[in-house]
KEDREN-665338 format. One record per residue (C-alpha): x, y, z. Coordinates in steps of 0.02 Angstrom, whole numbers, plus 50000, padded with zeros to 5 digits. Layout:
BEGIN
XYZ;...
end
This chain:
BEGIN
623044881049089;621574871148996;619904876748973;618644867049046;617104865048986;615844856549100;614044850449049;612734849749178;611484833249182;611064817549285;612044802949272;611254785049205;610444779649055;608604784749121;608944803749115;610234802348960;608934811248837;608054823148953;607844843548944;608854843749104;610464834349020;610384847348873;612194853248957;612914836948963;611964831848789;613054848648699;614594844048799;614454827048696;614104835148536;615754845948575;616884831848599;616014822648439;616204838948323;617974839548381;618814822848366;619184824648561;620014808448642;618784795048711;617804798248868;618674791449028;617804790849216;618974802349325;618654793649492;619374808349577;618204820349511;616864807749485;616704813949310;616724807949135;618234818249051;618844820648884;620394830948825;620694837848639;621054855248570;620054868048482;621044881248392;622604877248467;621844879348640;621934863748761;620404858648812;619534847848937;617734841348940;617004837149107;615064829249132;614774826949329;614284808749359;613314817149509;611534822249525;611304840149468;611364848249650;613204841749676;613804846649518;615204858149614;616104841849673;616744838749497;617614857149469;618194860149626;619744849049607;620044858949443;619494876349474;620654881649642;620754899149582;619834913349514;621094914249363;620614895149341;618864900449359;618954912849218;619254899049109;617914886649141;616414888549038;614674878849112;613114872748996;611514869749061;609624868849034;608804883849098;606974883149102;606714903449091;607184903348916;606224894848744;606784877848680;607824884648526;608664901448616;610374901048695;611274912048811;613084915048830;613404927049002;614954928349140;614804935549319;613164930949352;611984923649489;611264905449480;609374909149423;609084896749558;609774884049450;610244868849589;611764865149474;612574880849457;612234884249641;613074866949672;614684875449580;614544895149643;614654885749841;615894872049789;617234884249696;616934899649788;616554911049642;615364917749495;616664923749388;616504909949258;615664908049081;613804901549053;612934895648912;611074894848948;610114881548846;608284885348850;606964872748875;605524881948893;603994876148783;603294886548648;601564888148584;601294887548395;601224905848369;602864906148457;602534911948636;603624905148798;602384893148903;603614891749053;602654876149161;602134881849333;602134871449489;603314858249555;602574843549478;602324851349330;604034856549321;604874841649357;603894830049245;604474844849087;606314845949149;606354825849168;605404822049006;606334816548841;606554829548722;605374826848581;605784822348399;605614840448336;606704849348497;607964835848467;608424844748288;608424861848370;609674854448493;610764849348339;610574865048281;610984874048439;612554863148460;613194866248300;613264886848360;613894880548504;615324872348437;615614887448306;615554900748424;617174892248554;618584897248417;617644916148423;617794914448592;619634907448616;620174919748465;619144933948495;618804933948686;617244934648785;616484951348741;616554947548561;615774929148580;614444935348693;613814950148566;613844936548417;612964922848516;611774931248598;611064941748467;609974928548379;
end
């Protein structure tokens, strides 16, 4: 039984560089990092989907060609069990957190994230692994400005990241892609007190 690992975005070359495809954006960087095969459109799931191995773990790479909010059509062909669900690992932006911060959890609620609710309803469970990529801005001296208000909001979580977040995104992907061996190897407990202590 594979792994998956599913990024969380909006399909189309419009949204392709925004802070709300930073899921599918490290999803990318995953396959890249790890000679995975090439991307193929899974009409069935309505996904883009790559397969490889990481560690001697078989792995599968899902981005949702859906809007966010129906991101749960993708994985519920593929996640038809809680033991299934155990082994599927999201990533997505998550606007309570600063650009540069990252967040591994399991077991937990949505944060009224429209994607992982999307997944929660579609395969009947919680019990599955998160990594939170924050988007938050921060001020110069290093304080969290979370934007307030839906237009405000959506015009931040639909904007490009800039020049500057872009290399903390590299940055962030390459402890992304370091910390799945600790994870496959080690187990959960041990990736999550590694990960999230920076």
């Amino acid at each position: 039984m594979p792994y998956i690992i599913a990024g969380l975005g909006n399909p189309g070359e419009e949204y392709k560089e925004t802070r709300h495809n930073a899921g599918r954006i490290m999803v990318e960087k995953i396959a890249k990092a790890y000679n995975f095969s090439e991307w193929k459109h899974d009409k069935k799931l309505n996904a883009l989907t790559t397969k490889g191995e990481i560690d001697d773990e078989k792995i599968q790479l899902v981005n949702p060609e859906t809007f966010m909010n129906k991101s749960g059509g993708a994985l519920s062909p593929l996640i038809t069990s809680v033991k299934k669900a155990e082994k599927l690992i999201v990533i997505y932006d998550d606007l309570d957190l600063p650009i540069g911060t990252l967040r591994m959890s399991f077991d937990r609620g949505s944060g009224g994230h429209r994607g992982l609710e999307s997944i929660v309803k579609s395969i009947k469970t919680t019990a599955f692994i998160r990594i939170r990529v924050g988007i938050a801005p921060v001020t110069p001296s290093g304080k969290t400005k979370k934007p307030t208000g839906e237009a405000v909001v959506e015009k931040h979580i639909l904007g490009e990241f800039k020049k500057a977040e872009q290399d903390i995104l590299k940055k962030e992907a390459k402890k992304i892609v370091d910390i799945l061996p600790v994870l496959f190897e080690d187990g959960l407990s041990v990736a999550m007190s590694e990960f999230n202590k920076s």
